[in-house]
Structures are given as C-alpha cells and as structure tokens.
C-alpha positions as a Markdown table, in Angstrom:
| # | Residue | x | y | z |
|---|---|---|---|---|
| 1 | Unk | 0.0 | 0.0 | 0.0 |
| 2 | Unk | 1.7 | 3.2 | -1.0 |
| 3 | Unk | 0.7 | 6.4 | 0.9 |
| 4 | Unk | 0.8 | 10.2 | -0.8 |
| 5 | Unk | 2.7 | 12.8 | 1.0 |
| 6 | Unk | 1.0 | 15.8 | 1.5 |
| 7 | Unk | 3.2 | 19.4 | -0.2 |
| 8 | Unk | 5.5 | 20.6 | 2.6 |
| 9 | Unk | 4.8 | 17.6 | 4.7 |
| 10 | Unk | 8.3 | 16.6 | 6.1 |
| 11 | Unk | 10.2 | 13.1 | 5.2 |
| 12 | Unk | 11.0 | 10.5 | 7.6 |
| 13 | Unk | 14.3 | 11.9 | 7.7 |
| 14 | Unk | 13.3 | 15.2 | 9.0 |
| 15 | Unk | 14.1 | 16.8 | 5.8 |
| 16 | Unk | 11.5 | 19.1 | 4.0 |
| 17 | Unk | 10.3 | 17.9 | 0.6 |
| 18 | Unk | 11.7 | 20.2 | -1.6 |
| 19 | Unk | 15.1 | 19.4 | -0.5 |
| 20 | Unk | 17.9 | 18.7 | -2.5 |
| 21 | Unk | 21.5 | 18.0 | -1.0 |
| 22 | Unk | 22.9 | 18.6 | -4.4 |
| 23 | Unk | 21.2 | 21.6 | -4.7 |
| 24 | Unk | 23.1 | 23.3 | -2.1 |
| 25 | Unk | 25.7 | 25.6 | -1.6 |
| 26 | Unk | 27.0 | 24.7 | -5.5 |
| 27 | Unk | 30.5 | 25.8 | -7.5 |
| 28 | Unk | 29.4 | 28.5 | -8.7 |
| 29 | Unk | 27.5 | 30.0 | -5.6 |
| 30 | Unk | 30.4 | 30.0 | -3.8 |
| 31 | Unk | 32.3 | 31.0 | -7.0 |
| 32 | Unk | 30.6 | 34.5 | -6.7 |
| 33 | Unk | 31.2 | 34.6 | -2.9 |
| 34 | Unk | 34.7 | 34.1 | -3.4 |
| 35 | Unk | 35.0 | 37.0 | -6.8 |
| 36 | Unk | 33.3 | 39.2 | -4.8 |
| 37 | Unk | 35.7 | 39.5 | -1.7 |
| 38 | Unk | 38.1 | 42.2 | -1.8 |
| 39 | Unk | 40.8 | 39.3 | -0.6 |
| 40 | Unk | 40.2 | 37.2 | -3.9 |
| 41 | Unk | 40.5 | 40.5 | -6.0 |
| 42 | Unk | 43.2 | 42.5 | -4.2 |
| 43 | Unk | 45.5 | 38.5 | -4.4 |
| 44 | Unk | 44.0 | 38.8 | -8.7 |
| 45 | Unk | 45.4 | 41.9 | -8.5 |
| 46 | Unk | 49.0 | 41.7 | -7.3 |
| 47 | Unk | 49.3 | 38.4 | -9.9 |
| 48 | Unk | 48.9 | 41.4 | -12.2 |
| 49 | Unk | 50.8 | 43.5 | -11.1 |
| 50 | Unk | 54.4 | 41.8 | -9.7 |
| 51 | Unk | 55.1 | 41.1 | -13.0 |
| 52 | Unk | 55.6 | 45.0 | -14.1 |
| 53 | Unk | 56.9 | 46.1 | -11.0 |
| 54 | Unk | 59.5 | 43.2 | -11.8 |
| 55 | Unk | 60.0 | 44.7 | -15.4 |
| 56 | Unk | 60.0 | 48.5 | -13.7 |
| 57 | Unk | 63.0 | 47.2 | -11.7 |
| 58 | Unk | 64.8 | 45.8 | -14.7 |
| 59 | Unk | 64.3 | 49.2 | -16.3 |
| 60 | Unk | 65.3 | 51.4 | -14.1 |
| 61 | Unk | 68.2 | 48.9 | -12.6 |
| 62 | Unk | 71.5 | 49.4 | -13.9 |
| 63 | Unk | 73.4 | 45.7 | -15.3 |
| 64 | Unk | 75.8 | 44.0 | -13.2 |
| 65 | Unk | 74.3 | 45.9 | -10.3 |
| 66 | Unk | 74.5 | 42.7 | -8.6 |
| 67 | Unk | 78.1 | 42.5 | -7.6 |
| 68 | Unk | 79.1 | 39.2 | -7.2 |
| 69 | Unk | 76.5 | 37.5 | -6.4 |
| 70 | Unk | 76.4 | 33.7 | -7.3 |
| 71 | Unk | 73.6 | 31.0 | -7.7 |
| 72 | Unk | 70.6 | 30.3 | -9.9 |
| 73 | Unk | 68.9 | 33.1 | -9.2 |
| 74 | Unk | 71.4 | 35.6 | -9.8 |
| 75 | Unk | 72.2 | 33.1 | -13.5 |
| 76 | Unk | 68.3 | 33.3 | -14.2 |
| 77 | Unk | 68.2 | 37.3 | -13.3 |
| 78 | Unk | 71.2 | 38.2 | -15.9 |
| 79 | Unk | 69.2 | 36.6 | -19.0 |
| 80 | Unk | 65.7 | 37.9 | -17.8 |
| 81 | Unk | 65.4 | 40.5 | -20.1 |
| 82 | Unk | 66.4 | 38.1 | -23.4 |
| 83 | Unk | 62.9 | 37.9 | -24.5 |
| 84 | Unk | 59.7 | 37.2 | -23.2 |
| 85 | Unk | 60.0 | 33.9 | -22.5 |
| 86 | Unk | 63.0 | 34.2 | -20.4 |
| 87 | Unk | 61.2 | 37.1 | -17.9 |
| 88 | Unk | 58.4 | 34.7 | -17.8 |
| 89 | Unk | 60.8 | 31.7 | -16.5 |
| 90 | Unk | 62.2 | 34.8 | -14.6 |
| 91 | Unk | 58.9 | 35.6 | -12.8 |
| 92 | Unk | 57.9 | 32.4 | -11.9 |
| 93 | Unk | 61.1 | 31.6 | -10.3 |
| 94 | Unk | 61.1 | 35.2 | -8.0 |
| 95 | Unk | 57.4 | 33.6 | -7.3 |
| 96 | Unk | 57.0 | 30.0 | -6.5 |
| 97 | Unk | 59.0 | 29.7 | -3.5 |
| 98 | Unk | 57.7 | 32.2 | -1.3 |
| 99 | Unk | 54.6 | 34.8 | -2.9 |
| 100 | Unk | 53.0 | 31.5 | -4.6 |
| 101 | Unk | 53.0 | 29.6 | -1.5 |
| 102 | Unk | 51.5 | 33.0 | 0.1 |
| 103 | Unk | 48.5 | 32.8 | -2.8 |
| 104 | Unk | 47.7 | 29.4 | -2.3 |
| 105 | Unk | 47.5 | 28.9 | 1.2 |
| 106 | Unk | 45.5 | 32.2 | 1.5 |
| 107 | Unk | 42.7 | 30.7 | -0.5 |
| 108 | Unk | 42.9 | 27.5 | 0.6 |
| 109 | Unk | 43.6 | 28.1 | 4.3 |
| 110 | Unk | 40.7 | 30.5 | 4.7 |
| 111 | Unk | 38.1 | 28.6 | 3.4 |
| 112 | Unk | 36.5 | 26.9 | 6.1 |
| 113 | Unk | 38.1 | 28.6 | 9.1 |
| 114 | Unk | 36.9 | 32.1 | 8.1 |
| 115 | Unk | 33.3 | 30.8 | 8.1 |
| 116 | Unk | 34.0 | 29.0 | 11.3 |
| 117 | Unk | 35.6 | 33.0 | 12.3 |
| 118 | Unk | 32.3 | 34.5 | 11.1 |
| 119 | Unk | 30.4 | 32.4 | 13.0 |
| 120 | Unk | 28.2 | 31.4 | 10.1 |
| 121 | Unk | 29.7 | 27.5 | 9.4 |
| 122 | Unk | 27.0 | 25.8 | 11.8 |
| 123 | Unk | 24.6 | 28.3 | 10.0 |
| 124 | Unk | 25.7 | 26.3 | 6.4 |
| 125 | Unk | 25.7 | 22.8 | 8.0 |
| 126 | Unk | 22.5 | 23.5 | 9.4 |
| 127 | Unk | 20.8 | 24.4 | 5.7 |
| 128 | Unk | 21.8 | 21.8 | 5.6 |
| 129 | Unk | 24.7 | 21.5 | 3.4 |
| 130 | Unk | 26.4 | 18.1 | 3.1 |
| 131 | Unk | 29.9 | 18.5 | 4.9 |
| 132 | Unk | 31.3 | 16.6 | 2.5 |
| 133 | Unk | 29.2 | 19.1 | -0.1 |
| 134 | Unk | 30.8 | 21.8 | 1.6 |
| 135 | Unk | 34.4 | 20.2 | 1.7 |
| 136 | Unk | 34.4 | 19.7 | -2.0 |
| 137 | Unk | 32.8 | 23.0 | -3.1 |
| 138 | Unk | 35.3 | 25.2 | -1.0 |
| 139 | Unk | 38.0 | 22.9 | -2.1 |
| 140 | Unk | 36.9 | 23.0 | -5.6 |
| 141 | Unk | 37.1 | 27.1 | -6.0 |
| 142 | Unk | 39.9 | 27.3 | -3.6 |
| 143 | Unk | 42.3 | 25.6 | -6.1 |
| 144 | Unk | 40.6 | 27.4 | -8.9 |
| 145 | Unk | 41.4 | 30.5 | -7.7 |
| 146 | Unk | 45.1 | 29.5 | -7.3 |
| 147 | Unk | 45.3 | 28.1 | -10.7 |
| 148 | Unk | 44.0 | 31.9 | -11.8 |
| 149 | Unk | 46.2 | 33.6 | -9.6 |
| 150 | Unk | 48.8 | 31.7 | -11.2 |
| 151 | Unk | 47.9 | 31.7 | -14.9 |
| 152 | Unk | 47.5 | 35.8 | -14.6 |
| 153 | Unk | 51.0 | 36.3 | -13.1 |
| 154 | Unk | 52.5 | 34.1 | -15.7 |
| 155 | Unk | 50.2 | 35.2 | -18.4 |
| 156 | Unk | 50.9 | 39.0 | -17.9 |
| 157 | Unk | 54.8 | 38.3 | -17.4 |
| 158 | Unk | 54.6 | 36.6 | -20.4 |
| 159 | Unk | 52.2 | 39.3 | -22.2 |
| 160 | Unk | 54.7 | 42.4 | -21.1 |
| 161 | Unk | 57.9 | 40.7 | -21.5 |
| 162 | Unk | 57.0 | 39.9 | -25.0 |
| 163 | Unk | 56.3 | 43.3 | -25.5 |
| 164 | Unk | 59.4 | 45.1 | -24.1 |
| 165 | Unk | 61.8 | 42.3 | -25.2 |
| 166 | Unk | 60.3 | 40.7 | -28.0 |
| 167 | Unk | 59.6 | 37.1 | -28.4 |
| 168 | Unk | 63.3 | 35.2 | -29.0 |
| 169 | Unk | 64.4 | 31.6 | -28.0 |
| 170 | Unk | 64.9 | 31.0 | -24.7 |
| 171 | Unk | 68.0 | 31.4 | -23.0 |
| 172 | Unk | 69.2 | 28.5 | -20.9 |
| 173 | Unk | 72.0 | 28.1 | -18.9 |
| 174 | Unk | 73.0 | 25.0 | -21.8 |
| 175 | Unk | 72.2 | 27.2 | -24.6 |
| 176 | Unk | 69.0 | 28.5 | -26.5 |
| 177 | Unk | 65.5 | 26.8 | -26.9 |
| 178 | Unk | 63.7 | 27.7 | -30.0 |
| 179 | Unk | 60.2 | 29.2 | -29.8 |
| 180 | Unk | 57.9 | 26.8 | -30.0 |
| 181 | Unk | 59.3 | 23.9 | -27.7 |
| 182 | Unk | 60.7 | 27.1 | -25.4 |
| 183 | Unk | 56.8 | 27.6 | -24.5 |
| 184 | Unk | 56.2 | 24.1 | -24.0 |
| 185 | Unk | 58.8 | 23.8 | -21.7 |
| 186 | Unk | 57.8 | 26.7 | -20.2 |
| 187 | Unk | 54.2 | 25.3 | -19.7 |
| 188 | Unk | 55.7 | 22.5 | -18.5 |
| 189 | Unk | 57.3 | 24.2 | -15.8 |
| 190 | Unk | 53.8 | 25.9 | -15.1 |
| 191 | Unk | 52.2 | 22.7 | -14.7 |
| 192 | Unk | 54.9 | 21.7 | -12.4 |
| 193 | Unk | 54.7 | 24.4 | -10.3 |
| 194 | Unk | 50.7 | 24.2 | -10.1 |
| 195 | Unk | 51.3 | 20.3 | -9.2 |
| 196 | Unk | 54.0 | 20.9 | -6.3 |
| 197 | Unk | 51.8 | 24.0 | -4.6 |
| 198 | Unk | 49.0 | 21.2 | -3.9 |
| 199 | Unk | 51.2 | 20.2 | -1.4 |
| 200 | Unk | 50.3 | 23.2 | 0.8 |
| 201 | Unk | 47.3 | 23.6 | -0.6 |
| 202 | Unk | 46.6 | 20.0 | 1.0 |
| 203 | Unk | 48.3 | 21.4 | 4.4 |
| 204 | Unk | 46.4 | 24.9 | 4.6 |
| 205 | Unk | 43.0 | 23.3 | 4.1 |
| 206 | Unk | 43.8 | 20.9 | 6.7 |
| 207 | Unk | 45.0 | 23.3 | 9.3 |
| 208 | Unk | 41.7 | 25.5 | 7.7 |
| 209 | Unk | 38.9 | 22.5 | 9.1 |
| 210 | Unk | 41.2 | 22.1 | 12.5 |
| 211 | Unk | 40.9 | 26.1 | 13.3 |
| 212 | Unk | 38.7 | 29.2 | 13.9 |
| 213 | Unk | 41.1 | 31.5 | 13.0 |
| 214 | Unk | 41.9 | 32.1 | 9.1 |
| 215 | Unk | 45.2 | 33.6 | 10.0 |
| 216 | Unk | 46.4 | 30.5 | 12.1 |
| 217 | Unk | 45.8 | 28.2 | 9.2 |
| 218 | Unk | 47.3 | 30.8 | 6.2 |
| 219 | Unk | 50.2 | 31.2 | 8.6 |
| 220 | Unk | 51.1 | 27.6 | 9.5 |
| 221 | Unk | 50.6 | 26.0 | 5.8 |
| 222 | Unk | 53.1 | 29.1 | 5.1 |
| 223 | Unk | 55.8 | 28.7 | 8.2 |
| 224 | Unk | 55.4 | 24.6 | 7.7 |
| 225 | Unk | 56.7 | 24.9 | 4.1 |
| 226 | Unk | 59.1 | 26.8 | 4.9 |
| 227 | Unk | 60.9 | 24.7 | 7.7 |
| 228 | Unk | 60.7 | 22.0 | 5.2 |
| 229 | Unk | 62.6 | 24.0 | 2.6 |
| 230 | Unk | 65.3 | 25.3 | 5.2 |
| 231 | Unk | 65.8 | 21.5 | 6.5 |
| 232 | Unk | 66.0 | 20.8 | 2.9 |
| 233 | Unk | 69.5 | 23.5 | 2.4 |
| 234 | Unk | 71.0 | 21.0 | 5.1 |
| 235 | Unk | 73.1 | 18.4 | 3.4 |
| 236 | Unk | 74.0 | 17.0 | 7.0 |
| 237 | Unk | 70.6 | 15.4 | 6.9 |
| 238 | Unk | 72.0 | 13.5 | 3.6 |
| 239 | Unk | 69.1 | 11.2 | 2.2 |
| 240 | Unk | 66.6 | 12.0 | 4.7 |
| 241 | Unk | 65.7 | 15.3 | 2.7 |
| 242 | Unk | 63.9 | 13.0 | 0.3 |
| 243 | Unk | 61.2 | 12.9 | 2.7 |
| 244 | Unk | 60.4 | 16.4 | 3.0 |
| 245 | Unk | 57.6 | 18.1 | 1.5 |
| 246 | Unk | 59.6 | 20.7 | -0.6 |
| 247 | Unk | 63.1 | 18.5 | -1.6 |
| 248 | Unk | 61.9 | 18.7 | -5.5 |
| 249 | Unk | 60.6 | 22.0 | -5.5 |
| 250 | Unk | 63.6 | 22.7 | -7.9 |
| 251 | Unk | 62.8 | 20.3 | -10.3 |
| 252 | Unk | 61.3 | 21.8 | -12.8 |
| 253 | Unk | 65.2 | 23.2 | -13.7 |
| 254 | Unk | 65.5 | 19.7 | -15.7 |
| 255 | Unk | 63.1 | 21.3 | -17.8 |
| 256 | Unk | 65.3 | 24.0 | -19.1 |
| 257 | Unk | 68.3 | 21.6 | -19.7 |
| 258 | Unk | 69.6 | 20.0 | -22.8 |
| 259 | Unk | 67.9 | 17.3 | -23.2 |
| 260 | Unk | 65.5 | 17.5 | -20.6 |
| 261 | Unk | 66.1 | 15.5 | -17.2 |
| 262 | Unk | 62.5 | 14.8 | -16.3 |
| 263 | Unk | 63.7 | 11.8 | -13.2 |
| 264 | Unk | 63.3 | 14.7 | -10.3 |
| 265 | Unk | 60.2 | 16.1 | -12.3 |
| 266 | Unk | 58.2 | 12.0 | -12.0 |
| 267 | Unk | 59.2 | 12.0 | -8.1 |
| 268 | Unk | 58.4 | 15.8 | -7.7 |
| 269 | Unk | 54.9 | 14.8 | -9.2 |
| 270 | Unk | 54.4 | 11.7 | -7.2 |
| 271 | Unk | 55.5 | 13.4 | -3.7 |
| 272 | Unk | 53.1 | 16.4 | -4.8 |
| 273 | Unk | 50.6 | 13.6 | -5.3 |
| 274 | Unk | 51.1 | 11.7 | -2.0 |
| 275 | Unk | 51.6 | 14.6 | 0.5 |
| 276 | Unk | 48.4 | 16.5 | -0.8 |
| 277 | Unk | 45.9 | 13.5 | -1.3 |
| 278 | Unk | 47.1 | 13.1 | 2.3 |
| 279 | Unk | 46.9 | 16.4 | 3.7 |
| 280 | Unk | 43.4 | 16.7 | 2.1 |
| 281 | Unk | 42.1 | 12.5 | 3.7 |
| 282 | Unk | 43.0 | 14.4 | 7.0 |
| 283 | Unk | 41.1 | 17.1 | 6.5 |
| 284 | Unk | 38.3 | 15.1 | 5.4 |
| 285 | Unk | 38.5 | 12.8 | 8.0 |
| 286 | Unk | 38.3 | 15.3 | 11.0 |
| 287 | Unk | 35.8 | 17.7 | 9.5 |
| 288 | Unk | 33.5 | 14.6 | 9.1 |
| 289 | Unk | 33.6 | 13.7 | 12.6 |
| 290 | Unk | 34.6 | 17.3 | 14.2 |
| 291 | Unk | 32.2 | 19.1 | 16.5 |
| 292 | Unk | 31.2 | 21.7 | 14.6 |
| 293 | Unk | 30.2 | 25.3 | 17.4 |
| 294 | Unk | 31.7 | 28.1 | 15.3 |
C-alpha cells in the first residue's frame, strides 16, 4: 500500500520535501562569494601587477648591479630581459618559492576557518549542506582560484615581457631553446609548479577544518613549508631530505636543460601527489567527525 505525501509535509528523515543536497551551496554560488571578496580581487590583482613592477625594476636597474652575487637566481636574473620567455621563467622563479606559497595557502587556508571566524559555518551545515558538499565545493574554487592567480601572473609576465623584449628563443644556462618547444617547456614548468603547490594547498586546508582562525591556518601552511625548505639547504641530513615536503621544489630546472632530465620532475609529481591527497584525507577525515560550534 503506497501512501501520498502531503506538499511541505516533512520526510521521515526530517528533511523538508523540496530538499535537495545537491542543490546546495554549488561551485558556482560559492564561485561568486569568493570573486566578490576584496581578498580574492586584491591577491587577482597583485598576480597582475608583480610582474611590471618586476619589469619596472629591470628598467630602471642598472646591469651588473648585482656584484658578485652567485647562484641560480642571480644566473636566471642576468638573461631575464632576453625575450619574453626568459622574464616569464624569470617571474615564476622570483614567485613560487615564497609569494605563490603566500597565494595558495591564503585561498585555501581561509576557506572553512573564516566561516568558522564569522560564525556562520554551523549556519551552512545546518541548511543543511552536506559537509562533504561543503568540503568539495570550498576545495573545488579554492584551487581554482590558485590556478588563476597563477595563470594571470604568468600570463601577464609573459604578455609584457613579450612586448618590451620581444619574443626570441629561450635562453638556458646550456644554450637557447627555440620558440615553439621554449613555450612548452615553459608550460611545463607551469604545470609543475601548479602540481608541487598542492602540497600546501593539501596542508592549509587541513590546518583550515582544525581552526577558527583564518590567519592560524594561512600562517602555518606558510611557516610549515618553509621549515621543510630550510631542512632541505641542510646536506648534514643526507638522504633523509627525500622525505620532506619541498626537496623537488627545484625540479622543474630539468626542464630548461639539454635534453630534458625529467627523473626529479616524476618523483616531484608523485611526492606532490602523496603529501596533498594526504593532507586533504586528513582534513576530510576530521571535518566529518569534528564538533562543529563556530
């Protein structure tokens, strides 16, 4: 015998209806919440604008001002302004090991623990949205954003270089890489770079579900990374520095040799691969079970 429920009359679960877990809180919803925060746009904003303060530097700089400094950098800064392409590399370099960590564990690290901050995360749950729902859908835009943040600081170093320096092979350490395979490579750095952030991606998010306060989780991700990249520049460790989070952060260089070395780039990709899956089945894992008051 089948019995007709009446409009409005509640389920057995409680639930109203008209509800529809998969209705709530979607990607793009909380896409527009995120554009429309003067965080997400000022973070947009600097992607844009590093790269011309960069090339403002170069142009009012004077060559060789550097002395005698030694090391990569210093290699990577003398050939920046060779053509687009190489203040591109340039750019990304100056970036990824500090101001990119910065981006992505402010957007990932603030996603849950500034609604717990605001007091309105119960106020979600209690819609109610899924927690795992709400899980994926700040993840989901958290990342996105990166990967924007990312593709517009790259993208406009790439845009203005072109235009003050003009488009020429790259300029390697080994040599020169023609054009076409030049930008390859150099998305292939990009996609490097993209793959090794997850890793704090993976750890602000988690530190993001554990705490109330934004800045807690935004700062740990931060100072964690960068103990792991210090213990890294110890060579007493020996071996054990294969271990740590940030040991192929470098890798991508293989890209930019002659031919390529892509062994570091593979174990760079799986260590991305392993330390954020696992950073993020924490984080899952407690949020699921966690009392939720904030």
């Amino acid at each position: 015998m089948t019995t007709t429920q009446a409009p409005g009359e509640p389920r057995a679960d409680g639930a109203a209806t008209s509800y529809r877990a998969g209705a709530t809180l979607g990607i793009l919803a909380e896409a527009r919440r995120q554009v429309g925060r003067r965080r997400t746009q000022l973070t947009l904003a600097c992607m844009v604008l590093l790269p011309l303060i960069i090339l403002l530097a170069f142009q009012i700089g004077r060559p060789g001002g550097g002395g005698q400094r030694q090391g990569e950098f210093a290699s990577f800064a003398s050939i920046a302004t060779a053509g687009g392409l190489n203040f591109a590399l340039f750019t990304l370099l100056v970036s990824s090991s500090f101001l990119l960590v910065i981006v992505v564990a402010v957007f990932c690290g603030d996603a849950i623990a500034s609604e717990a901050s605001w007091g309105s995360l119960r106020y979600l749950l209690a819609i109610p949205v899924p927690r795992a729902r709400l899980l994926g859908s700040k993840l989901l835009v958290a990342l996105a954003s990166s990967a924007v943040a990312l593709l517009l600081l790259t993208g406009t170093a790439l845009a203005v270089g072109t235009l003050r320096y003009g488009w020429h092979p790259l300029s390697t350490l080994d040599g020169q890489i023609a054009g076409g395979p030049a930008l390859i490579r150099l998305l292939g750095v990009l996609g490097f770079v993209a793959a090794n952030l997850l890793i704090t991606a993976g750890l602000a998010f988690l530190l993001s579900v554990s705490t109330d306060a934004p800045l807690g989780a935004v700062g740990g991700a931060v100072m964690l990374t960068i103990v792991s990249a210090i213990l890294d520049q110890i060579s007493a460790l020996g071996e054990l520095r294969v271990i740590l989070p940030t040991h192929y952060d470098d890798a991508w260089l293989g890209l930019l040799q002659t031919p390529a070395q892509t062994d570091d780039i593979f174990k760079g990709l799986i260590a991305a691969f392993v330390y954020g899956s696992a950073f993020l089945a924490l984080a899952w894992y407690h949020f699921l079970r966690k009392d939720v008051v904030s």
